[in-house]
N, C-alpha and C positions, 0 to 999 in steps of 0.2 A: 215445220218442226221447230220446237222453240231451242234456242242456244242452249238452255240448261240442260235440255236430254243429253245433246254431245256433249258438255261437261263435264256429265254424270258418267258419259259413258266413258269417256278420257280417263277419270279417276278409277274407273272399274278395270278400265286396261293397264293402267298402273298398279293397282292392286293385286290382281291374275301375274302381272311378271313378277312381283316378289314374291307370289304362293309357287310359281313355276322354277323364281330362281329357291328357293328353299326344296321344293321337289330334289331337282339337281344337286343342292349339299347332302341330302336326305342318302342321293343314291349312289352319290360320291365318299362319304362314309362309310355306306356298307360295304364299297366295293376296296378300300383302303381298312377294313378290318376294326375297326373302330364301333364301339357300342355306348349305348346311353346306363350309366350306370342304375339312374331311375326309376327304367323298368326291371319290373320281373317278369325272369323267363321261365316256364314250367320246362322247357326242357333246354338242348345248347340247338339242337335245331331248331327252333322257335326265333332263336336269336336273328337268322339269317334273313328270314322275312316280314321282322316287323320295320324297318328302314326302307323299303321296299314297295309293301304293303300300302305304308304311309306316305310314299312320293305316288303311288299308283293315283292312291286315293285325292292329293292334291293336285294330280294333273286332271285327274278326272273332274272336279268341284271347278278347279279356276279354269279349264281350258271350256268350260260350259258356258263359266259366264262373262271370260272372254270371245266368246264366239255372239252371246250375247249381246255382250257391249260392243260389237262392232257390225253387229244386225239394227241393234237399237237407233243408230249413227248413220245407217242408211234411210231411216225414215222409216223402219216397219218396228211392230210392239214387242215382237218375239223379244225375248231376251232381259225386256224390263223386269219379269218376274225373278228372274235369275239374278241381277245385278243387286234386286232391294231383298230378297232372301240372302246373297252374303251378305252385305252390310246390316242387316238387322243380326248375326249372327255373331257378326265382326263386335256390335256391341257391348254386350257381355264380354268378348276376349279382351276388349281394352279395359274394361272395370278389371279385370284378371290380372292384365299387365299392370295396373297401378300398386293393384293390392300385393302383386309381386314385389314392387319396388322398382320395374320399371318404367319409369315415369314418360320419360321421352316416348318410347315404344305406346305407349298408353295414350297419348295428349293427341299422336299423331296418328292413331289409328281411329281413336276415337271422332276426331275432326275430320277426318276423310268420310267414313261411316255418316257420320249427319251430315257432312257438306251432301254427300251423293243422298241420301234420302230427301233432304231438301230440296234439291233441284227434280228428283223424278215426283213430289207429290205435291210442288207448287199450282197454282190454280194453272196456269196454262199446260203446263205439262200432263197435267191431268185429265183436259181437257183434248187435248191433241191424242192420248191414249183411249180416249172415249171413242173419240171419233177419225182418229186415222185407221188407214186399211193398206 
């Protein structure tokens, strides 16, 4: 297995705790009463489970392609689809971040995003994905 795949996949596991640690604010907010003025709610129960809803949704996404990324790292392919579907996803959100005005948030998402797609579609890595089992 070439170095880059564990790389890729170290970044992917680093990526997954700060979707897991935002999960955790997501669900510690709601449980401390606390709402996003942002959205709009069509009714006051609505309110209760889109914080909720939206940590469900991110444990579900990163603990996929942290389970992923630490299949990937044992030598088997499972999991590569997973880690290069976030980060092609991740990419847009950092062009989002920029155009926000978060720059920082943006530089560093965005350079994580191609560091990890660079190492899982260099020639060996790709090559090892062809042909490992």
């Amino acid at each position: 297995m070439p170095a880059s795949i564990r790389w890729g996949g170290i970044i992917a596991l680093i990526q997954s705790a700060i979707g897991f640690a935002y999960a955790l604010f997501l669900i510690f907010r709601e449980v401390t009463g606390k709402t996003d003025p942002s959205i709009v709610y069509t009714t006051s129960d609505a309110n209760t489970w889109v914080g909720y809803g939206t940590a469900a949704f991110f444990i579900l996404v990163f603990g996929t392609v942290a389970a992923g990324a630490l299949n990937m790292m044992k030598g088997r392919r499972w999991g590569r689809g997973a880690v290069v579907m976030l980060n092609l996803i991740l990419l847009p959100a950092a062009y989002y971040m920029f155009v926000e005005g978060r720059i920082l948030w943006a530089v560093v998402t965005g350079i994580s995003a191609i560091a990890v797609l660079g190492m899982l579609f260099n020639p060996r890595a790709v090559h090892w994905a062809n042909t490992a089992f």
